[in-house]
C-alpha angles and dihedrals in degrees: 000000000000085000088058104039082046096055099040082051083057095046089050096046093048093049089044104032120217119295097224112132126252114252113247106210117218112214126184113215102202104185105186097179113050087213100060090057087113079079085066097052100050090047096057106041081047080051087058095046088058093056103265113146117197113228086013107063098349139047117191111198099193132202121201091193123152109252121265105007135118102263084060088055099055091046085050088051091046095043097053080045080061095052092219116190088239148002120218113189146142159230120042091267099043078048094050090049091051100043093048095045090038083055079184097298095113122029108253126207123195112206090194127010153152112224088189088094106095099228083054094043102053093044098064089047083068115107083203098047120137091207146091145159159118117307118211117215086239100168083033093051094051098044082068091051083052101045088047093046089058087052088077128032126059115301087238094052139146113237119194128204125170119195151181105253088200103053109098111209082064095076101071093034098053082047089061095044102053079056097043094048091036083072092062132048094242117101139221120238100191124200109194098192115184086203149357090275102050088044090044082053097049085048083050085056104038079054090064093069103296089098082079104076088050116097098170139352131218123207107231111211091266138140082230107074093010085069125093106242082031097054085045095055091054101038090055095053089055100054087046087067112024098254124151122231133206106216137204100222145031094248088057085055091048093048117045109312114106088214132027124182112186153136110283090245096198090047093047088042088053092042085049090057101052077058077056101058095044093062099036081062095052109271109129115236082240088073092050116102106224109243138211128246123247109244136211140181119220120201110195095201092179093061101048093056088050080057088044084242128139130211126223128254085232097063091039088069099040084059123118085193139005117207121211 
């Protein structure tokens, strides 16, 4: 009699299904840089693809913050209060402040990231870490800007690069650069700001008659001249003076910059999210192998005749995409 009313339980419960509710997964979105928003974008849509509905079986609570202030602490803090099933953030910085406040309480996913920083470097070495992500090639990266920018302007030439000192993925990056430039006869004029005004202040300066000495400037991975009233301060002194500019992202090429070499910020923001689904269903971010960003380089052809510059046939043809 238990055999039968056993079996008849199973029968009913596999014509009706259980009733148990579907979980609904809760998932922070901490964009630290206004311009890799495109990230954002791509995760999400690759989300949907998954499976993932917002407002169904998933709910985003997204932060626009500047990267590495105070206000991004507090939301971190908020946010691991809140015990999410996952952070995505970026950049490095945005990754470093979740993963320290997270402490591993809470999986972290970083969209966009260098693991050159040591604090970085030495968390995904851990078997027991409670983080994963994409790395950007970040000195590499930069070492391309670098190589096209050379491309085009005299081989004797004055490069410019402001940066933030205290950002630390620009250590290792401004290392590889002096070497990088001390092979050439070109020559480096760097610009360390603490912050936009000071940097708003040095631009003011160059203006007066210093300008004249740049022949092209390169974007470092900061949160300086990455950021939006920091990219507009630079690109407008660009344009000012008619010097090109190798950008870090497609919206700098799009905007102003003659060449940009980045991550492709809506295919690493697809690839994160297939990291995503792979925690939201149990497998700990330990046993996720980090991954690299896809990279492009934008020409911004346009641009360049507006600087009475023109572009080689080399780098036309290295280009993911030419803008007219």
């Amino acid at each position: 009699m238990i055999k039968k009313l056993f079996y008849c339980i199973m029968i009913f419960t596999a014509l009706t299904g259980c009733h148990k509710e579907k979980k609904i997964y809760n998932v922070a979105i901490i964009n630290g840089i206004e311009s890799f928003k495109g990230l954002t974008v791509g995760f999400k849509e690759k989300m949907k693809e998954l499976g993932y509905e917002e407002g169904k079986n998933i709910n985003y609570i997204e932060y626009d913050v500047k990267s590495g202030s105070a206000e991004e602490k507090k939301i971190l803090e908020d946010i691991v209060k809140q015990k999410p099933d996952l952070i995505f953030t970026y950049p490095t910085g945005s990754a470093i402040a979740a993963m320290d406040i997270a402490d591993k309480s809470v999986p972290v996913l970083f969209g966009l990231a260098s693991v050159e920083p040591a604090k970085l470097n030495e968390a995904i070495k851990d078997p027991n870490r409670n983080i994963a992500g994409l790395r950007a090639p970040s000195t590499g990266a930069v070492l391309k800007r670098l190589e096209y920018l050379l491309e085009i302007i005299p081989p004797e030439g004055n490069v410019y690069a402001a940066y933030n000192p205290d950002y630390q993925p620009n250590i290792p990056t401004l290392k590889e650069i002096r070497k990088l430039i001390n092979k050439t006869k070109v020559k480096l004029i760097e610009d360390p700001c603490k912050n936009e005004d000071e940097f708003k202040s040095n631009l003011t300066s160059l203006d007066r008659g210093d300008w004249k000495k740049i022949n092209g400037i390169i974007i470092l991975p900061d949160d300086l001249t990455q950021g939006p009233s920091g990219w507009k301060l630079i690109r407008d002194f660009s344009i000012r003076h008619k010097i090109p500019i190798s950008g870090g992202t497609k919206e700098h090429a799009e905007t102003g910059a003659i060449l940009g070499y980045a991550a492709d910020f809506f295919k690493t923001g697809k690839l994160a999210a297939l990291m995503a689904d792979k925690i939201l269903k149990g497998v700990k971010p330990a046993k996720i192998p980090l991954a690299t960003s896809s990279m492009a380089l934008y020409v911004n052809v346009r641009q360049a005749k507006e600087f009475g510059i023109t572009i080689p046939e080399k780098l036309l043809n290295l280009a993911t995409q030419i803008i007219n």
